[in-house]
N, C-alpha and C positions, 0 to 999 in steps of 0.2 A: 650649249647646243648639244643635243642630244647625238650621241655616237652607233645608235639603231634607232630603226622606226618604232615609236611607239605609242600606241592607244590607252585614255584610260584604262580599259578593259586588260592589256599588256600588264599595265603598272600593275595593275592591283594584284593579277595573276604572278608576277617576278613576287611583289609583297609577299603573297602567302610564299612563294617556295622559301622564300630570305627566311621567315619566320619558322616554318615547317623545320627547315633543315639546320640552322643555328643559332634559334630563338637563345640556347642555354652558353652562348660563344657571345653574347651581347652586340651591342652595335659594329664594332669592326667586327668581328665574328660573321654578323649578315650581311656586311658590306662583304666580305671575300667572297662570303659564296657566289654574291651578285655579279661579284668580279669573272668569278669563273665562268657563269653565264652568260654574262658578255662577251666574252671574249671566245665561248663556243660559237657564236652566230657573226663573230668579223672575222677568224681565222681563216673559217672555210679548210680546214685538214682533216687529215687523222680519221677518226670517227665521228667529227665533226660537219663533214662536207654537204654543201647544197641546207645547211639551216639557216635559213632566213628570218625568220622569226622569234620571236618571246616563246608562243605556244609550240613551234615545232622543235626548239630548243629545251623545253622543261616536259613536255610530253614524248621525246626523243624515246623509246622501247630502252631500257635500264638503267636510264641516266639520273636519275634520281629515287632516290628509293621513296623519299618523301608522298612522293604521289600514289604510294598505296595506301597511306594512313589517312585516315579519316581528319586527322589535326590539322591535313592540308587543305582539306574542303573547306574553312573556316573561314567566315569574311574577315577580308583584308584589312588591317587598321591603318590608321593614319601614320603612324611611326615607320611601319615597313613601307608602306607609301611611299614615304619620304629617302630611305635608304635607297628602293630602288630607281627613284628618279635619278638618286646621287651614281647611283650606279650606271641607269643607261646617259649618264651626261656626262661620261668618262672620268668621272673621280675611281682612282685605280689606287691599290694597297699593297705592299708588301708583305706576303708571300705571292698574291694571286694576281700580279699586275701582269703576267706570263701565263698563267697557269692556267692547263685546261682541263686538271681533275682535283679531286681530293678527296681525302680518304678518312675517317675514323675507328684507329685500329686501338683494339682490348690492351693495348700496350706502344711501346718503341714505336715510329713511323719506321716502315719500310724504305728501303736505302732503292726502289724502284715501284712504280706502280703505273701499269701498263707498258712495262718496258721504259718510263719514261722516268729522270730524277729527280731525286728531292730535290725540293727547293726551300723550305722552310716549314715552319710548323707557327700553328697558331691554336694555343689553347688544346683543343683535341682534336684536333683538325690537322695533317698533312695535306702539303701543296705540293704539287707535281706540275711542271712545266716543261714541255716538247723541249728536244735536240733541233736546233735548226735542220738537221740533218731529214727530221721527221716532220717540220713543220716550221718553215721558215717564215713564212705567213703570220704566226703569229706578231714574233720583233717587227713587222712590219703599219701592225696598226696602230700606230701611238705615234 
């Protein structure tokens, strides 16, 4: 059962960004980032608040860099399809089963990112997940 509302239209749109953003992280690689996606649109915190949706979620003003690149515009395949169904039907991964950002740095993950701490790393990809302090809402939707 799906843990956000979602349309065709949603799926395909989550697809490209899974793809766009860590096609080269392979499958779990685009399950995290879905992860993260999801879990910006149930938290409701942070820099996250009042997103309701797939598109107000991945077209959020600099939340993903992906949606300047042209590679994002690509139709959707059946494979990311499929990740991100797994995704809005709450299959959740470790580093990002918390996590509301991540980061790809030329080197070492950052020991903070947005004031908030590591939580693990996967491939090249750092995971960052709120303080309760900052965002108790999160630990709350699972």
């Amino acid at each position: 059962m799906a843990v956000v509302k979602a349309t065709d239209s949603d799926i395909a749109l989550l697809a490209r960004l899974l793809r766009a953003e860590a096609e080269g992280e392979g499958v779990l690689g685009m399950m995290l980032v879905g992860n993260v996606g999801i879990n910006r649109i149930r938290a409701n915190c942070s820099d996250f608040q009042g997103l309701r949706t797939i598109p107000q979620m991945i077209y959020q003003p600099h939340a993903f860099e992906a949606v300047i690149h042209g590679y994002f515009y690509q139709r959707a395949r059946e494979r990311e399809k499929t990740l991100a169904r797994r995704a809005i039907n709450g299959e959740y991964h470790w580093p990002a089963k918390y996590s509301l950002w991540y980061f790809k740095p030329p080197g070492d993950c950052l020991q903070q990112w947005y004031n908030q701490p590591l939580v693990g790393r996967y491939k090249l990809h750092c995971f960052y997940e709120p303080t309760a302090e900052t965002c108790q809402n999160v630990y709350n939707t699972f």
